[in-house]
Each structure stands twice: as C-alpha cells, then as structure tokens.
C-alpha positions in Angstrom: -68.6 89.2 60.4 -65.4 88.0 61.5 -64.8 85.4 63.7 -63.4 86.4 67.2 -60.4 84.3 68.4 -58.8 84.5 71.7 -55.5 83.2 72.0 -54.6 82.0 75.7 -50.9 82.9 76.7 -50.0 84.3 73.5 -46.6 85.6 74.9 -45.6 82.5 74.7 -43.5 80.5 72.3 -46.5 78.5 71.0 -48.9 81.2 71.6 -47.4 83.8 69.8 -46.6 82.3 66.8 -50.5 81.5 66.1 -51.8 84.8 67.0 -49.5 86.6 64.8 -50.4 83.6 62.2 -54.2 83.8 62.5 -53.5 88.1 62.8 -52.9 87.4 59.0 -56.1 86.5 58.6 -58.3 88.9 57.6 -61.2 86.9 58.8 -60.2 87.1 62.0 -60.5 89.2 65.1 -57.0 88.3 67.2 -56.7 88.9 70.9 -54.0 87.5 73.1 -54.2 87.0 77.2 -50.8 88.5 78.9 -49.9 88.9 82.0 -45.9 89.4 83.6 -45.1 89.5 80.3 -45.0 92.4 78.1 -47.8 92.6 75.6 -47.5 91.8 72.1 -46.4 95.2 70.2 -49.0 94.0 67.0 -51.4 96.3 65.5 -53.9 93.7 65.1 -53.4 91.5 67.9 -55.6 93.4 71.1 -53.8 92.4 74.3 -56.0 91.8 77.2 -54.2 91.7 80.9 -55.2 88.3 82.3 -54.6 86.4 85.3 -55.8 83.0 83.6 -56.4 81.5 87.4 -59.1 84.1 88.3 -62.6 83.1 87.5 -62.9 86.8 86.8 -60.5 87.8 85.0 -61.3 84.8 82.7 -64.9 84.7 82.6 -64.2 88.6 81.1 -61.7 88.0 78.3 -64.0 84.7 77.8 -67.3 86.7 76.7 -68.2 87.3 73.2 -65.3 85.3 71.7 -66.0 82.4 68.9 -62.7 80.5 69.2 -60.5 80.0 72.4 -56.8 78.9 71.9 -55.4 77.6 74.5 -51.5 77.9 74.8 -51.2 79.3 78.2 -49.3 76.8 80.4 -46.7 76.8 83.7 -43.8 74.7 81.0 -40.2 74.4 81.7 -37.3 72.4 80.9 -35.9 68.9 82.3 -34.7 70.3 85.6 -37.4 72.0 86.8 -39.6 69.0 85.9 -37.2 67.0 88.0 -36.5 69.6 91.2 -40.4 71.5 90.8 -42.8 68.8 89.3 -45.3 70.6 90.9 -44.7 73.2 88.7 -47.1 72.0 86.2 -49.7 70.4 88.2 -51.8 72.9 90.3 -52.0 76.0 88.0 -52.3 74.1 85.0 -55.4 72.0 86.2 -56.9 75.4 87.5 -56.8 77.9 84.3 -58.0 74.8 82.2 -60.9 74.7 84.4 -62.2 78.5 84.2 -61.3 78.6 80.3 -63.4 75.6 79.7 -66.3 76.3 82.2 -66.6 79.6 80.6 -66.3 78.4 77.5 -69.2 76.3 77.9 -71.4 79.5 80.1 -70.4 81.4 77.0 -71.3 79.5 74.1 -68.1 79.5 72.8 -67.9 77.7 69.5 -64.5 76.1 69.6 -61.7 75.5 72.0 -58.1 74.3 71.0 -56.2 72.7 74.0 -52.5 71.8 73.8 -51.6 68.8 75.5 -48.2 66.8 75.3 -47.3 63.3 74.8 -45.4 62.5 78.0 -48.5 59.8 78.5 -47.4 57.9 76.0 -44.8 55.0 76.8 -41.3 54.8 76.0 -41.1 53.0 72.8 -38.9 52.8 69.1 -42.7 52.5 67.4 -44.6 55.7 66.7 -47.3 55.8 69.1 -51.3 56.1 68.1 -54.0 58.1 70.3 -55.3 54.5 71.0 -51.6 53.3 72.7 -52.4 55.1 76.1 -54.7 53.0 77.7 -53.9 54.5 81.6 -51.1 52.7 81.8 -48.2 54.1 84.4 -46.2 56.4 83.2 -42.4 57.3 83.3 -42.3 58.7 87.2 -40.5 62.1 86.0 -43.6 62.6 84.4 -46.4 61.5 87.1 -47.7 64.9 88.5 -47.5 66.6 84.2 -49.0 63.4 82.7 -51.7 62.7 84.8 -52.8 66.6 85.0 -52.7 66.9 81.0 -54.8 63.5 80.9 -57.2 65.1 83.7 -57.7 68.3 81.0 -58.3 66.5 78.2 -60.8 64.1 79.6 -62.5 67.6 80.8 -62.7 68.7 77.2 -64.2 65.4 76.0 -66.9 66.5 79.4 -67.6 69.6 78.5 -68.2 68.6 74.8 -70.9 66.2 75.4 -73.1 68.4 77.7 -72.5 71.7 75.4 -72.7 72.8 72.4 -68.6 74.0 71.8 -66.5 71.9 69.7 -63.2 70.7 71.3 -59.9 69.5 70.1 -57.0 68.0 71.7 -53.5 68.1 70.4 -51.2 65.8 71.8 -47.8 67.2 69.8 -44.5 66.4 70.1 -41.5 68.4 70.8 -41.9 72.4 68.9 -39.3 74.4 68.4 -38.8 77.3 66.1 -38.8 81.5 66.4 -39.8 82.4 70.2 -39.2 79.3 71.9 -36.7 79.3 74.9 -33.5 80.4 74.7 -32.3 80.9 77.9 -30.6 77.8 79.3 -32.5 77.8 82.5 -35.8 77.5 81.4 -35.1 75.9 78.2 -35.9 72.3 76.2 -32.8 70.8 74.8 -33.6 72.6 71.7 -33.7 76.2 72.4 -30.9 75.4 74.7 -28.5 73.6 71.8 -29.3 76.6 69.7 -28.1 79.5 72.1 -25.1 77.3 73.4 -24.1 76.0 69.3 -24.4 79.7 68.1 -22.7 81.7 71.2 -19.5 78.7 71.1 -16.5 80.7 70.0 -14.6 78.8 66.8 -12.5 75.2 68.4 -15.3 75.5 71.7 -16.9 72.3 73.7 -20.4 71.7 73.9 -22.0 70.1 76.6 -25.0 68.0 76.6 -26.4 66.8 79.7 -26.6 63.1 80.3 -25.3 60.7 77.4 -28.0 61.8 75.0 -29.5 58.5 73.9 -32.6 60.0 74.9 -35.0 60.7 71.2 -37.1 63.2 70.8 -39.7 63.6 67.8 -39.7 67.4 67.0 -42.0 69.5 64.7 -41.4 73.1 63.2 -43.6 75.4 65.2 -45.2 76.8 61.5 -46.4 73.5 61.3 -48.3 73.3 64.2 -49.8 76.7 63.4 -50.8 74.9 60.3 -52.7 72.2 62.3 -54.3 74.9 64.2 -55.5 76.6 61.3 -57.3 73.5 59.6 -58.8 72.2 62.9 -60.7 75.5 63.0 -61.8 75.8 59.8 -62.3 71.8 59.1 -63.4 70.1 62.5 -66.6 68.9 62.2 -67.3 66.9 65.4 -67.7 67.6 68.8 -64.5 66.4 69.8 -61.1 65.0 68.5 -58.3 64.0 70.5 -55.3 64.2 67.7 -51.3 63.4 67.6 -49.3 66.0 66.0 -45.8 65.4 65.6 -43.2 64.6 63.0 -43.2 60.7 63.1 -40.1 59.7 64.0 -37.3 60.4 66.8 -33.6 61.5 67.3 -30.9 61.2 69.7 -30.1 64.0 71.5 -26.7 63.0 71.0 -27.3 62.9 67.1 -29.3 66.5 67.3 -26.9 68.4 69.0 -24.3 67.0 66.2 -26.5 68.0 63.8 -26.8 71.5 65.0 -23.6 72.0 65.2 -22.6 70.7 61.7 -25.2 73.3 60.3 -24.0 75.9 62.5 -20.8 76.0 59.9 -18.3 75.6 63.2 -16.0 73.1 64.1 -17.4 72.2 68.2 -16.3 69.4 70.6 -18.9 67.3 71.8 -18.8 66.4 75.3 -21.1 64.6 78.1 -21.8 65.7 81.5 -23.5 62.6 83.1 -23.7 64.4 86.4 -26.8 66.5 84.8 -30.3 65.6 85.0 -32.2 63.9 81.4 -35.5 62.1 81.2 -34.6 59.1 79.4 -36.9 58.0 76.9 -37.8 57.7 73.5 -40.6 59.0 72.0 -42.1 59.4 68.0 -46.4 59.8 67.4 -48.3 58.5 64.5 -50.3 61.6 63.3 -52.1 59.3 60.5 -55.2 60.1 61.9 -54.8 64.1 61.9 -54.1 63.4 57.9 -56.9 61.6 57.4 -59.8 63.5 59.7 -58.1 67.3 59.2 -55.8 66.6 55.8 -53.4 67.9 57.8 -49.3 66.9 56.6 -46.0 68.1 58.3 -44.1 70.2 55.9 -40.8 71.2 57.5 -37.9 68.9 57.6 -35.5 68.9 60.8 -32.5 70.6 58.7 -34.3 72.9 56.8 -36.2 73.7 60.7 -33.0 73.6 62.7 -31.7 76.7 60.0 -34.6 78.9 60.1 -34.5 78.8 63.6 -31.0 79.5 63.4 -31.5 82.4 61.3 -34.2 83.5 63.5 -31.9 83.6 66.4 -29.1 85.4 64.6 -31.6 88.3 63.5 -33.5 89.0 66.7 -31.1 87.3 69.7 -27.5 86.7 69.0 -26.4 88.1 65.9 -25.2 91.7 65.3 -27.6 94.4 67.0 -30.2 91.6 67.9 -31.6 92.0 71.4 -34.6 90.4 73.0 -37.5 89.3 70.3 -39.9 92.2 70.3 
C-alpha cells in the first residue's frame, strides 16, 4: 500500500518543490492543500481546496493521510517583516494548531514542520540546536521568532501524548526554482535574480542597505533531500534539526557574485534609505548528518546557475511566462 502524504501549502516555493519530488515516488500517494492560488497542473499530485485556518476544512484534508508536510506559511520579505510583523504571527500560530491537533485525532504517522532560524543570535560561529536557550531575540524578529518557537514546542507536545512522530526543521535561507521573484514579496535572493537577469548590458544594481548583512543559503533540492530521509529514517518521536549550508555571505558579496555569473558587466550601488535586518547568521547541521545521514550537496555557484537557468526557461527568458 502506499503511503499517503499530504503536503501543506504546496503552491508554494518550498511546498511545491517536495510534492513534485515525493510525486516521483512511486511509493507515494501526493496531495497538495491550495487555496488563492491556482492548483498544481500535476497528474499525480491531487489538489485539495483548503482554507488551512478552518478546523473544517483541515480536519477533512487531514483524515486518512500517513504523512503531513507542512510548508504552508504567511512568509514575505524584509519590508513586510518590518511594516506588517504581524503578518506572520496570528495565522501562522492558528493553521499549526488544527494541522497538528488533527494530526494527533487522526493518528497520523508523521508530521514535517518548517521552522526558521531567526531564534538563533547574530553571530560569525555556526549555531547548534542547543545555542537557543530563550534568549531575546533581534526585535525585527520578535512577533516571527517567538510564534515559530511556540509551534515547535507544540510539536515536541503533541509528540509525547500521541503516537505521531514529529520533526522540526530549523533551515536556513532556500532559494531555487519557484521561489519569489517578484520584488515586493521577495527575499534578497529571488529578488537579486529578477533584478541581475532583467539589467540591460552597462545597468546599476541596487541593494538595499550596505549589505554586510550574511545569510547562510541552501539549494531548495537539498532540502527536499532532507525531507525525503527524515521520512523514511526518523526513528524517534521527535527531532528538532538545523538544516542549512554551514556557513554565511554578505549580501554585498552575493549580489556580486550573481552578477559575475550572470555573464554581464552591472554597477553595484547602495540605497541606505531601504530597510535590511542586519545580522549574520550560519547553522551547524552536524547533528542532521549524524541522526538522518543527511549532507548538503549543492554549492552556491553551481545553485545560483540552476536557478538562473530556471528563471530564464519559465520567467524571463524568451517565451517564458509565469511557472506553470
């Protein structure tokens, strides 16, 4: 019998790219939750319209599944977290709750929850799961932190009074096919990307703030691969793992890098008027080697051209459109 996965949110950047993953699969059963978003046009993907904070529409989509992945989230870029930080408090803290208490009324036998690393302090020294011990956090990140650290202590609940297995992801900065392209919504990735590859030949870039800020990023495929061996190779009740690349850039020095692999000659400027988050950030995913085998495989060039690629063929090149 195959094993019945639902993937929360997978319109989504993150989303997406594991339910078309694990659609590969012919051990698996794939269905994705959608709601203002068009479902996904993938003949064995089954789409299920779902608002995620209705205790009825979830306790529906919930029944009879194995595995929940959970990749739906309220997400945007620096601004909003700075203008809207209650963007990612309320709705966040609510679909968690019905997935999860479902979940459990369900018998579900796993649940995959991505969290973030934003708890973590500002620091040169790749943090551990152990280095956040409740300390404050940077105040852009208040409301976001504090909710994701409210969600994963709920999965560590509901695994000690249940019988479904949990695990916590705290990765680092994704990027890859499907993320954010539109420079509204978002990261300084997806935004680098469609501003490097729509610049006309001798063009400025402009990054927001003075880009000292680091960032550790990982190759969405590689996050798809953690996903994959977490299901298949968790054996507890409940791990709470860093996945992430191990090390940070600049903005400054990722932007510069983008360019140079775009092929075009591009001045880099500053706008200091923008709003950026400044810190620096890089996890230590030792312990999702050693409990899951689990090993980043994409380097940041060879990432930052795929996506590239990826963006010529579906968004910016010639004939691309929207990603279907």
């Amino acid at each position: 019998m195959r094993t019945k996965i639902l993937v929360c949110g997978a319109t989504g950047f993150i989303g997406r790219n594991i339910a078309e993953a694990l659609a590969g699969d012919d051990a698996c059963e794939v269905y994705g939750t959608c709601l203002n978003s068009p479902p996904l046009n993938h003949p064995k993907i089954k789409m299920l319209k779902c608002d995620l904070t209705s205790k009825t529409d979830v306790a529906r989509v919930v029944a009879g599944m194995d595995v929940i992945v959970q990749a739906a989230a309220c997400t945007s870029g620096s601004k909003e977290i700075l203008s809207k930080p209650y963007y990612h408090v309320t709705d966040n803290a609510i679909m968690n709750s019905l997935i999860f208490r479902a979940a459990f009324e369900n018998k579900v036998k796993h649940v995959l929850f991505f969290s973030c690393t934003v708890m973590y302090p500002s620091s040169d020294v790749p943090a551990k799961e152990e280095d956040f011990k409740g300390a404050e956090m940077h105040p852009s990140y208040f409301g976001s932190g504090w909710t994701k650290v409210y969600i994963e202590k709920m999965c560590e609940f509901y695994s000690r009074i249940g019988d479904t297995k949990y695990t916590v992801m705290r990765h680092s900065n994704i990027y890859g096919p499907y993320d954010k392209f539109d420079l509204e919504r978002s990261h300084v990735f997806g935004a680098t990307i469609t501003k490097v590859l729509a610049a006309k030949e001798g063009g400025e870039i402009v990054v927001w703030g003075g880009g000292e800020e680091k960032r550790d990023l990982l190759y969405v495929d590689d996050l798809v691969d953690f996903v994959k061996l977490a299901i298949s190779r968790q054996t507890s009740r409940f791990e709470l793992l860093n996945v992430g690349c191990g090390s940070a850039i600049a903005v400054k020095d990722l932007v510069a890098k983008i360019i140079a692999l775009s092929g075009k000659k591009l001045k880099l400027t500053f706008d200091l008027t923008k709003p950026t988050i400044k810190t620096g950030l890089c996890v230590d995913a030792s312990k999702a080697r050693r409990t899951l085998g689990w090993e980043k495989r994409t380097g940041l060039d060879e990432g930052i051209l795929k996506t590239m690629k990826w963006h010529r063929e579906h968004i910016s090149g010639p004939g691309g459109g929207k990603a279907k």
